[in-house]
C-alpha positions as CSV (number, residue, x, y, z in Angstrom):
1,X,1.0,-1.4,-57.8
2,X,2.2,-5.0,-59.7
3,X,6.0,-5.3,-59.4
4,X,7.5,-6.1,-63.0
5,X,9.5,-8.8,-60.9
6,X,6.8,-10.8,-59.6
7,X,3.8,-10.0,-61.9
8,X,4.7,-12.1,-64.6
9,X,4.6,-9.8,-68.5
10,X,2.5,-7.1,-68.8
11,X,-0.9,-9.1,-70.4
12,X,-0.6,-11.5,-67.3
13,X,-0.9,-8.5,-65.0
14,X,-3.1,-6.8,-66.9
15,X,-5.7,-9.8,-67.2
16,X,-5.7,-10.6,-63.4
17,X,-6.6,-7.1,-62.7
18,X,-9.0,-7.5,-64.8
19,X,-10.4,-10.6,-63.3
20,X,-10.3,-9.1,-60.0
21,X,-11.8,-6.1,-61.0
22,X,-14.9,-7.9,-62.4
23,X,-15.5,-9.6,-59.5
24,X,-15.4,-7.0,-57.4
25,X,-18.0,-5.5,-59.2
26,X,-20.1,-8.6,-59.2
27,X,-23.6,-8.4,-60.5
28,X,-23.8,-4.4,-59.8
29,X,-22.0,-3.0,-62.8
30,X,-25.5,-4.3,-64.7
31,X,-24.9,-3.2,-68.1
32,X,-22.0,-1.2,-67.5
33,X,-18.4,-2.7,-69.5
34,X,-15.2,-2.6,-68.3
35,X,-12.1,-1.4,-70.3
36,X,-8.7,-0.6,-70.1
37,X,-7.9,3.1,-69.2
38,X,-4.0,2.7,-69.0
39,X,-0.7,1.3,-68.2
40,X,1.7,3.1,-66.5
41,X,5.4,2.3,-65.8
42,X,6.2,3.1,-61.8
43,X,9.4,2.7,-59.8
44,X,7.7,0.2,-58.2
45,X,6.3,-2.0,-60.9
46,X,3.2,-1.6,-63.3
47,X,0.2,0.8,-62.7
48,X,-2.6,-0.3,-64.0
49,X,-6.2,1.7,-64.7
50,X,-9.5,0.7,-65.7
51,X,-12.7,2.2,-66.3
52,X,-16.2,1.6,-67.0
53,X,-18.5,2.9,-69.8
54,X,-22.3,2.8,-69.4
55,X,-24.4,2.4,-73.4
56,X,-20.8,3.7,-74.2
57,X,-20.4,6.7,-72.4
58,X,-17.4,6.7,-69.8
59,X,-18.5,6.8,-66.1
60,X,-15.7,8.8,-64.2
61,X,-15.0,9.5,-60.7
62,X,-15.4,12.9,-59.3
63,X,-12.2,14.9,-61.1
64,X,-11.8,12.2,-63.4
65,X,-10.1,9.8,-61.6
66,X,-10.4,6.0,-62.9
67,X,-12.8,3.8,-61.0
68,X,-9.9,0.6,-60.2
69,X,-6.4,1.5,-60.1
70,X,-3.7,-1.4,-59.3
């Protein structure tokens, strides 16, 4: 989780995940998009989800869980 004290405003935190998210998945995502799932205010800071969709059909986890979660 991002604390709200040190991650900056929300589109700040939200656009490094983002980065680091996309390089994470490199070259394998092929022609798979990232999006943003949600935002979520914690105790400790920001939670932040993303998915994927695939010719625009969400790819979930087993039990729907979101693929990157910070």
């Amino acid at each position: 989780m991002l604390s709200q004290g040190e991650a900056g405003s929300l589109f700040d935190s939200v656009e490094t995940c983002r980065q680091i998210a996309l390089s994470a998945m490199g070259t394998r995502c092929g022609e798979a998009r990232l999006y943003l799932m949600s935002v979520q205010t914690r105790q400790e800071g920001w939670e932040i989800d993303f998915g994927y969709s695939l010719n625009g059909v969400p790819v979930l986890n087993e039990g729907g869980a979101p693929p990157a979660s910070w």
